[in-house]
C-alpha positions as CSV (number, residue, x, y, z in Angstrom):
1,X,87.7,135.1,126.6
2,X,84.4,133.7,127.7
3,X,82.8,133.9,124.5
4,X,85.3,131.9,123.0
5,X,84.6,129.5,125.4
6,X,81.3,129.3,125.1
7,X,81.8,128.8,121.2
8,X,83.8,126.4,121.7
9,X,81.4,124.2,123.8
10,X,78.7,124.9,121.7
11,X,81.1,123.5,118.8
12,X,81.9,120.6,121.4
13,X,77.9,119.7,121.3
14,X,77.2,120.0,118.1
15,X,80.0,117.2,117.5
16,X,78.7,115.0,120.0
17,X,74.9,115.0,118.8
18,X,76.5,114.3,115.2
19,X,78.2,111.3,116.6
20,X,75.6,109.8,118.3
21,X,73.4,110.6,115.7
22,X,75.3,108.8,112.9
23,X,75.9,106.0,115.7
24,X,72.3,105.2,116.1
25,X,72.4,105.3,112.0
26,X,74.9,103.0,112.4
27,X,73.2,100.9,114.8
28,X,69.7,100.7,112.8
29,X,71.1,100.0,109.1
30,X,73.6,97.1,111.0
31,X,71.2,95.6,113.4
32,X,67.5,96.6,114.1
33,X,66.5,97.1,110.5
34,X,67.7,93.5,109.2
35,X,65.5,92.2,111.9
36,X,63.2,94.2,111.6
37,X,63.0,93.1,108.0
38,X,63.4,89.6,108.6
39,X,60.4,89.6,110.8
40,X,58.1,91.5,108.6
41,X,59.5,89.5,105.8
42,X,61.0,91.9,103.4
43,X,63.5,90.8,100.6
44,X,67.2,91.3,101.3
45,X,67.3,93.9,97.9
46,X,65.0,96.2,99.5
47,X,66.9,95.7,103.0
48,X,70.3,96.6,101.6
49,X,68.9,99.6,99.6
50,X,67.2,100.8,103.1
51,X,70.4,100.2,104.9
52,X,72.4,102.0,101.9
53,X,69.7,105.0,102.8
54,X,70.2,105.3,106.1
55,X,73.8,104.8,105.7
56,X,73.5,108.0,103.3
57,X,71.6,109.9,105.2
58,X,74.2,109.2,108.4
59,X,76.7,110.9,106.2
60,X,75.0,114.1,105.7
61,X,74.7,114.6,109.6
């Protein structure tokens, strides 16, 4: 019974990193990278193809 359990948390935290790891995704291709890019000065093609990476890679996690 216990090591069910203790699977079951272990399943519990491995959804929890996911989700605030596709969250802070979320949160860099929406907000810190368009500013980021507006400061440096890079075009808003290559900004939408990064976002549309990290976007990507947000969906593998």
């Amino acid at each position: 019974m216990q090591e069910n359990d203790h699977q079951h948390g272990d399943e519990s935290e491995g959804e929890l990193a996911s989700l605030l790891l596709g969250a802070g995704f979320a949160l860099a291709s929406l907000i810190i990278l368009p500013a980021i890019a507006q400061r440096v000065g890079i075009g808003s093609s290559l900004t939408i193809a990064l976002r549309g990476a990290l976007m990507r890679a947000a969906n593998r996690v």
